[in-house]
SEFIGU-767378 format. One line per field, with one value per residue (C-alpha): residue number from 1; x, y, z. Coordinates in steps of 0.5 Angstrom, whole numbers, plus 500, padded with zeros to 3 digits. Layout:
N
n <- c(NUM_...)
east <- c(X_...)
north <- c(Y_...)
up <- c(Z_...)
This chain:
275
n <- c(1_2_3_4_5_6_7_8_9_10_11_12_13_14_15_16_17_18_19_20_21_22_23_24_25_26_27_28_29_30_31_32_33_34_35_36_37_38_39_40_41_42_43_44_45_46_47_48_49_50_51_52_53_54_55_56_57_58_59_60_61_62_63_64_65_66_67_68_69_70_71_72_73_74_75_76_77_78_79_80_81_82_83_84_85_86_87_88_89_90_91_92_93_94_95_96_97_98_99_100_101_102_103_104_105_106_107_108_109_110_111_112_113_114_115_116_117_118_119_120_121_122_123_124_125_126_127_128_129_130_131_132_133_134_135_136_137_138_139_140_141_142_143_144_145_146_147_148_149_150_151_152_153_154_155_156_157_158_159_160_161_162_163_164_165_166_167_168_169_170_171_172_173_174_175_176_177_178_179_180_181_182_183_184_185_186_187_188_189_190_191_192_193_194_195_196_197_198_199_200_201_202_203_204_205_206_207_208_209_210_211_212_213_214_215_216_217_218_219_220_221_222_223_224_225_226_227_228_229_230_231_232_233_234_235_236_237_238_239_240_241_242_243_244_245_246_247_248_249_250_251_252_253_254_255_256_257_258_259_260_261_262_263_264_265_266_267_268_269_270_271_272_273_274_275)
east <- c(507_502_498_495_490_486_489_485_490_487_488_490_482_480_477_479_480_484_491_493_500_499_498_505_509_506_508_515_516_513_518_523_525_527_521_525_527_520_517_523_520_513_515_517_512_507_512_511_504_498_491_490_496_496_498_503_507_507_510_515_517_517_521_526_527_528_532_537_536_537_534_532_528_524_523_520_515_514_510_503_506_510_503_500_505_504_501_500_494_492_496_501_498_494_501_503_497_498_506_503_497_503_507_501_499_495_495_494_491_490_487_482_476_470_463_459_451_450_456_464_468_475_478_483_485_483_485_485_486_491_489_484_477_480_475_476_476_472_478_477_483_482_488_488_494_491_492_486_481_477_475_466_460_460_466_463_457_461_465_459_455_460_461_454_454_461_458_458_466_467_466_466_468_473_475_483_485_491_488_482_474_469_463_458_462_465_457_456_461_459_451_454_459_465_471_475_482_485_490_488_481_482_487_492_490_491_495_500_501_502_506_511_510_513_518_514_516_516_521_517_519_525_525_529_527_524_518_523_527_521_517_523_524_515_517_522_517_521_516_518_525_526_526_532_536_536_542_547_548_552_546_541_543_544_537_534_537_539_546_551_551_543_543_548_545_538_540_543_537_532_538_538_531_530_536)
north <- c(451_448_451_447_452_458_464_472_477_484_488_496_499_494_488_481_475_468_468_464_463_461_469_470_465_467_473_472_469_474_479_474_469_462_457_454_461_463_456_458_465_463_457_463_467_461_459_467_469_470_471_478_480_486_485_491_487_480_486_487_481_479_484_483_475_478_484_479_475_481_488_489_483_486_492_488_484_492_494_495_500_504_504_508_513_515_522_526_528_524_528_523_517_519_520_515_511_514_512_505_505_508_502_497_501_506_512_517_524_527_532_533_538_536_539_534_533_538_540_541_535_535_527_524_520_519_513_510_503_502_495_491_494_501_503_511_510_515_514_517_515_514_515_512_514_510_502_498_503_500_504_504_506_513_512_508_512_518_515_512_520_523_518_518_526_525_519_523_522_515_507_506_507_505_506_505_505_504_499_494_495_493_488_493_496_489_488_495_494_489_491_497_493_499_497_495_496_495_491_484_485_480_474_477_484_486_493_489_484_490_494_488_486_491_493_499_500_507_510_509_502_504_503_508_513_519_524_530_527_523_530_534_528_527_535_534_529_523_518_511_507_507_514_515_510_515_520_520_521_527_530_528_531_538_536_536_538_533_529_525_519_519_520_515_509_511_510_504_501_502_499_493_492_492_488)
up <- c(524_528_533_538_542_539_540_539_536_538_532_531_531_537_534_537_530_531_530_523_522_515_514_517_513_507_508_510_503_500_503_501_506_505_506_513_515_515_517_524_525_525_530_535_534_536_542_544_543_547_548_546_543_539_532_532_538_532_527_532_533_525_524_529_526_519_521_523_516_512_513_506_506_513_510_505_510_513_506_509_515_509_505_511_512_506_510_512_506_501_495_496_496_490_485_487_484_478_477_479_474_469_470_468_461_464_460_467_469_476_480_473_474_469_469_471_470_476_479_477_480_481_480_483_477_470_467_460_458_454_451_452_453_453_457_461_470_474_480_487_492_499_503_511_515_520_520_522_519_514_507_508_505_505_501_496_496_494_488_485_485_483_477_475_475_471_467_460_461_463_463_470_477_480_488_490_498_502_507_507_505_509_506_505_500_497_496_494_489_486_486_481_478_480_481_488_489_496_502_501_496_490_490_484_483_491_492_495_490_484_488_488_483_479_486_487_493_497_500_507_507_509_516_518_515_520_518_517_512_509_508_505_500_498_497_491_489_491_492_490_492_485_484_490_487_481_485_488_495_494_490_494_501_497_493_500_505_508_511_507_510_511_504_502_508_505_496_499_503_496_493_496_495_489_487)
């Protein structure tokens, strides 16, 4: 796998970073792939890169490999594209967090109106601890539909605010986002002792690393599916791969008005991947 020159990838928001071909294979692992199947796909990707490549012609390139592996395991590896189309709003991605927050023994509530200090504050989430230090989370939710984008100061800025009007409720804060934070909001984190949870932020408790842990996979990793049939599921609150699984397609297609064999290719691929 390795690289004899140095090559710069041009990410979605213009910035230029040194092409690592480690990060691809780890991730092909992660998404499934045998070690030498993955150790072939990166090999390709070396032979086919160039200076200045997009990273979103890489993706492509990756997946095309793992589609011919297995498609479940290439819907795997298209996680963080899945986590971006979780839009339009952030209405999604906040419920989303509280199932998730659910699954690791948090007891969770959304959309909460508190009378602050000063103001009233509507908060995304209120998390309770269930063990441990059984503290009580101020959480404010920070949805990008647009990859690249970083979570940054202002957003930070805002949480801490709001959780020191609201501090007579809580223990602490804590800000969640679909994408990567910027280093003045890691230092500003730690400065506040507030908690961080994003795309790649900590070595375990990354939000990448939760969700598959728990295989909680959304429906948008299923590469496939379009917006008009996507919304029409977000809208019967069938938000995770694990809650498709749970119809028949028979019911689906009537539930959400949607063909037949969509809904049975659809049940079919959130099967395969959460075998």
């Amino acid at each position: 796998m390795a690289i004899n020159r140095i090559i710069y990838v041009r990410k979605t928001d213009g910035r230029e970073e040194r092409f690592e071909a480690r990060k691809v294979f780890r991730t092909c692992l992660r998404a499934g792939a045998k070690k030498e199947e993955a150790k072939k796909i990166v090999s390709e990707v070396i032979r086919r890169i160039y200076d200045g490549i997009p990273t979103r012609e890489i993706l492509k390139m990756v997946l095309k490999k793992l589609e011919g592996i297995s498609p479940s395991i290439a819907n795997i590896y298209n996680l963080k594209e899945a986590m971006i189309s979780l839009g339009p709003s952030g209405f999604v991605f906040e419920e989303f967090m509280t199932q998730l927050l659910l699954d690791y023994d948090f007891k969770t509530k959304h959309h909460i109106f508190i009378s602050g200090h000063c103001v009233k504050h509507e908060i995304d989430i209120i998390a309770d601890e269930r063990s441990g230090k059984k503290r009580v989370f101020m959480i404010e939710c920070k949805y990008h539909n647009i990859s690249g984008i970083y979570c940054g100061i202002k957003e930070a800025l805002y949480t801490w605010a709001r959780f020191e009007d609201c501090q007579n409720f809580f223990d602490a804060a804590w800000l969640i986002t679909n994408t990567k934070f910027s280093e003045e909001v890691i230092r500003y984190a730690q400065c506040k002792n507030m908690r961080l949870l994003g795309w790649r932020h900590g070595e375990e408790a990354c939000l990448e690393n939760l969700i598959e842990e728990q295989k909680f996979y959304p429906i948008t990793i299923l590469r496939n599916l379009d917006e008009s049939t996507r919304d029409k599921l977000f809208e019967k609150n069938i938000i995770l791969c694990k809650d498709l699984i749970k119809y028949d397609f028979y019911s689906l297609s009537r539930l959400c008005g949607i063909k037949k064999d969509k809904a049975e290719n659809l049940i079919k691929q959130a099967n395969d991947i959460l075998i």
